[in-house]
N, C-alpha and C positions, 0 to 999 in steps of 0.2 A: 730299868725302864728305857734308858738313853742307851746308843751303842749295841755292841755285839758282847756274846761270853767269851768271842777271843781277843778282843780288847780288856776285857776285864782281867781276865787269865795274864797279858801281858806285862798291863799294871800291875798285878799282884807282885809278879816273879822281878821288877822292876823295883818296886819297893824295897823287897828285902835284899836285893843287889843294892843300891842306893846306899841304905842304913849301914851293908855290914859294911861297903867301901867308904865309907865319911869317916871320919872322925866327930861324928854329933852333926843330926838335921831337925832342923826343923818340919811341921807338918806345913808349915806355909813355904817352904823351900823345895818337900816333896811335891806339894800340890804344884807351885809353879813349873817346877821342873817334869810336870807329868800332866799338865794341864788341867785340870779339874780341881775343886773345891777344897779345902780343909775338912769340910765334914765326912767326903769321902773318902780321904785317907785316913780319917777316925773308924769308917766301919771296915774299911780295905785290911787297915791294920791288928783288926779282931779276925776277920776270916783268915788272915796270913795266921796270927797264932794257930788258931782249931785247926787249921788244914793241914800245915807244915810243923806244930807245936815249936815254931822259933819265936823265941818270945823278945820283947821290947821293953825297952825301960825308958823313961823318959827323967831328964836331972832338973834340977831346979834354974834352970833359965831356958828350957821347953824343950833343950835338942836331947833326941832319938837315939837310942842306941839296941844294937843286938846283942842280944847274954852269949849268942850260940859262938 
């Protein structure tokens, strides 16, 4: 709705840079760091599986992680 697809595209590949370099993030630490909401790094992080099949886990105190 908001934005461009090359904004979106950036975020995406920012995301999965982010997760695989942390050691555990939060979605409220991605969204700050990326500007934009928590809900949309809920759906960001579903299109990053299906597109990239890299997939996320999240541990029992919220932070992020990549299997890949």
């Amino acid at each position: 709705m908001f934005g461009n697809k090359q904004n979106k595209q950036d975020r995406l590949w920012r995301i999965v840079n982010i997760v695989r370099s942390s050691n555990g993030v939060t979605k409220a630490e991605l969204a700050s760091q990326l500007g934009v909401m928590r809900s949309t790094i809920t759906k960001d992080m579903a299109v990053v599986e299906t597109a990239t099949g890299c997939r996320f886990w999240e541990d029992d105190h919220g932070r992020i992680y990549s299997c890949d």
